[in-house]
N, C-alpha and C positions, 0 to 999 in steps of 0.2 A: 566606473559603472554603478549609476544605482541599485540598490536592493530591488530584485524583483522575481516573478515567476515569469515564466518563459516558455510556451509550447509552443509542438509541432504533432503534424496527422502523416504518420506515409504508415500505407499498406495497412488501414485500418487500426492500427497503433498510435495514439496517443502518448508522446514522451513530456511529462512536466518537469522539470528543470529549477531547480533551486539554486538562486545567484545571488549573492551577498560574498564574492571572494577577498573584501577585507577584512573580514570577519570568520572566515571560514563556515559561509553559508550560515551564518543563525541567520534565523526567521524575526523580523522585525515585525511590530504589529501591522503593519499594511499590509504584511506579507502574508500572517495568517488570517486577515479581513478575506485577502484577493482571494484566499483558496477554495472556500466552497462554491462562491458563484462561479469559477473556472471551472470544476469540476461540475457540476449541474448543467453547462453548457454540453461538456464533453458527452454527457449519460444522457444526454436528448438528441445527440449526433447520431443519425443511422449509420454512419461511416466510421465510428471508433467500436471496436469490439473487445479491445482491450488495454493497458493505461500503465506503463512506465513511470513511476518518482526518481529522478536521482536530481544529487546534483553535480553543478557545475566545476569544472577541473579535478583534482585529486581528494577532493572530501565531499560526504555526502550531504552530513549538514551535522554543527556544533551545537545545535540548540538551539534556546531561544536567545534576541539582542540582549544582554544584562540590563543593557539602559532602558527598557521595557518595565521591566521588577522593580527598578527605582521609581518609575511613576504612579504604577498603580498595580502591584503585587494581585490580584485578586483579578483585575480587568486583563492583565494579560494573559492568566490561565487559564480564562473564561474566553479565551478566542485560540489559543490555542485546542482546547476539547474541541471547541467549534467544527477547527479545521479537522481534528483529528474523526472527530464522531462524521463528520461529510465524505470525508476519505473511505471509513468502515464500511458507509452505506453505498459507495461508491456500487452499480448494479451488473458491472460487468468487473473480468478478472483483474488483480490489482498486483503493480509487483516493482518490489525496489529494488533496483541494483544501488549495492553498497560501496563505495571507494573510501577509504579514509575513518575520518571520525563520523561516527553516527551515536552521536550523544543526546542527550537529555530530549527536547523537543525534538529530535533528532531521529532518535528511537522511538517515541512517542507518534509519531507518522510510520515511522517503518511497520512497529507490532502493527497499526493499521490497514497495511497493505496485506492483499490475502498470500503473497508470495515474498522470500528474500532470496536475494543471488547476491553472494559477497564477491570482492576479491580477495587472495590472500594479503593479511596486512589490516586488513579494518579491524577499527577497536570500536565497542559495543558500550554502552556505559546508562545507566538511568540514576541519574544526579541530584532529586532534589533535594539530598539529605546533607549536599555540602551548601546549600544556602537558607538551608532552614524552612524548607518550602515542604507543606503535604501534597502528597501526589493525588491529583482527582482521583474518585474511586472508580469512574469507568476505566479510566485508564489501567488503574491498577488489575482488575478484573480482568483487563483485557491480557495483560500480562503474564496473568496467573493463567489465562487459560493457553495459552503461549507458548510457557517455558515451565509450569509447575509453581507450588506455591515454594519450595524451597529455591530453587533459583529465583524467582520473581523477592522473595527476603533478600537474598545475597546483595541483588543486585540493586534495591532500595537502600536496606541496610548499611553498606557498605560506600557506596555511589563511587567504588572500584570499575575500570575499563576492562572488559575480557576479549579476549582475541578471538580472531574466527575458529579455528580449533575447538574451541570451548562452548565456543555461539555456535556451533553446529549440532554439537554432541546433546547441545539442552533444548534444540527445535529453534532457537533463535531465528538461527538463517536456516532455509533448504537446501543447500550448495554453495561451494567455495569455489573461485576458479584462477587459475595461476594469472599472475599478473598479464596485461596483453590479450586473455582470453575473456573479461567478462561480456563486454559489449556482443562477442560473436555468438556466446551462448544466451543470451538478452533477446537477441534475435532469433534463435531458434527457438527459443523456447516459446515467446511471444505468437511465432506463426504456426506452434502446434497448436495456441491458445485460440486465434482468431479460425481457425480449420476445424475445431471442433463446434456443438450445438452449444450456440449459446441460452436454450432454453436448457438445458440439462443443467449448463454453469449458474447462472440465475437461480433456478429453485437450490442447486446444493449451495449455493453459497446461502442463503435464508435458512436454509435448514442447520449447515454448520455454525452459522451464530446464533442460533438456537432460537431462533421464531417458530413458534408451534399453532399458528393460527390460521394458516392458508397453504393448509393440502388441497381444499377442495378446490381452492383457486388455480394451484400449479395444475392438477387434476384435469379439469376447463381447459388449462393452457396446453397441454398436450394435446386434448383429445381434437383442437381445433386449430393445431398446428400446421400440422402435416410434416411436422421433420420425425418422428419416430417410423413412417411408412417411407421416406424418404431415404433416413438411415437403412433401415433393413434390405430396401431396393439396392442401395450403391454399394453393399455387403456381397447383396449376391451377385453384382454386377461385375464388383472387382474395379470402381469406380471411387474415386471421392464424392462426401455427399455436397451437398446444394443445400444446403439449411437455409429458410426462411425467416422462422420466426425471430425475431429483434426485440429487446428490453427497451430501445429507442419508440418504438411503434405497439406496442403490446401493453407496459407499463407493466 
């Protein structure tokens, strides 16, 4: 199989898929080229309201190709942020399930994701300190704002692997699930995600990465929605609501 990404849409869910398994999923540079304009399609779909990373068979992804770094150290970092800074901005909720190794570029996509669900068994690891590589600073920022600045040291510092136990307890991941179980809670969780307003997700997710420039814009977006008199209707209804407004159609 060649390196590639790989999606699918059911039930409003968007699953992206990382495949490189002779490799154990590293991201080869075509791979981090392919990923923003896959995702910019997906955030213009009225039909996706919410967006899966894993990858393929028992690992989530090892990183980046090494044979990447031998050609142009600088050029490949410079599209991995790429992928990563597209992911961040991704407009609707963002969430990795983790199998396996999720290392260097690896984790570098996952911190990107606004959500993580492990299984038990996954190792965590941010490496670039065994090849001599500085870590972009968004990245690192993003990190820090993550897991704390002392875990985000450790885990540069050292470019040691920590088990889920550990990736829990520092905010890493948001949940660990016994082996067999993640996919099912992937799924639930997912369809509590696309059941709620997605205008409510949109402005918080802007506000938790700390954009400070468009209250009055979310402001607008509310008052010309109609899902907040919506919500309140299927409150007192004893109903699910019917939310309208879309990040697809709204911008």
């Amino acid at each position: 199989m060649e390196p590639q990404l790989s999606h699918r849409v059911e039930g409003a869910v968007a699953t992206v898929v990382i495949r490189n398994p002779a490799k154990r999923n590293a991201m080869t540079a075509a791979m981090w080229r392919a990923l923003p304009p896959l995702l910019d399609g997906l955030a213009h779909d009225p039909g996706v309201r919410a967006l899966v990373l894993t990858g393929e068979g028992g690992t989530f992804c090892a990183g980046a190709d090494i044979s990447t770094l031998q050609e142009s150290p600088e050029e490949a970092q410079a599209l991995a942020v790429a992928a990563e800074e597209a992911l961040a901005a991704f407009p609707k909720p963002t969430l990795a399930a983790v199998r396996g190794h999720c290392v260097g570029g690896g984790a570098q996509l996952a911190a990107a994701c606004d959500l993580r669900l492990a299984q038990e068994g996954a190792l965590f690891g941010v490496t670039p300190a065994r090849l001599g590589i500085v870590y972009p600073a968004s990245s690192t920022r993003r990190l820090v704002s993550l897991v704390g600045p002392a875990t985000a040291k450790y885990l540069l510092f050292t470019a040691e692997l920590i088990d889920t136990g550990r990736a829990l307890g520092t905010g890493l991941v948001d949940e660990v699930l016994p082996e067999g179980e993640l996919d099912k809670r992937v799924a639930e969780l997912t369809g509590i995600l696309v059941s709620r307003s997605q205008l409510t997700q949109a402005a918080a997710k802007e506000f938790a990465n700390g954009r400070t420039d468009r209250d009055a814009h979310w402001a607008e977006q509310a008052r010309g929605s109609g899902d907040t008199a919506e919500g309140v209707a299927a409150f007192l209804e004893r109903r699910q609501p019917r939310f309208t407004w879309s990040v697809s159609t709204s911008g």
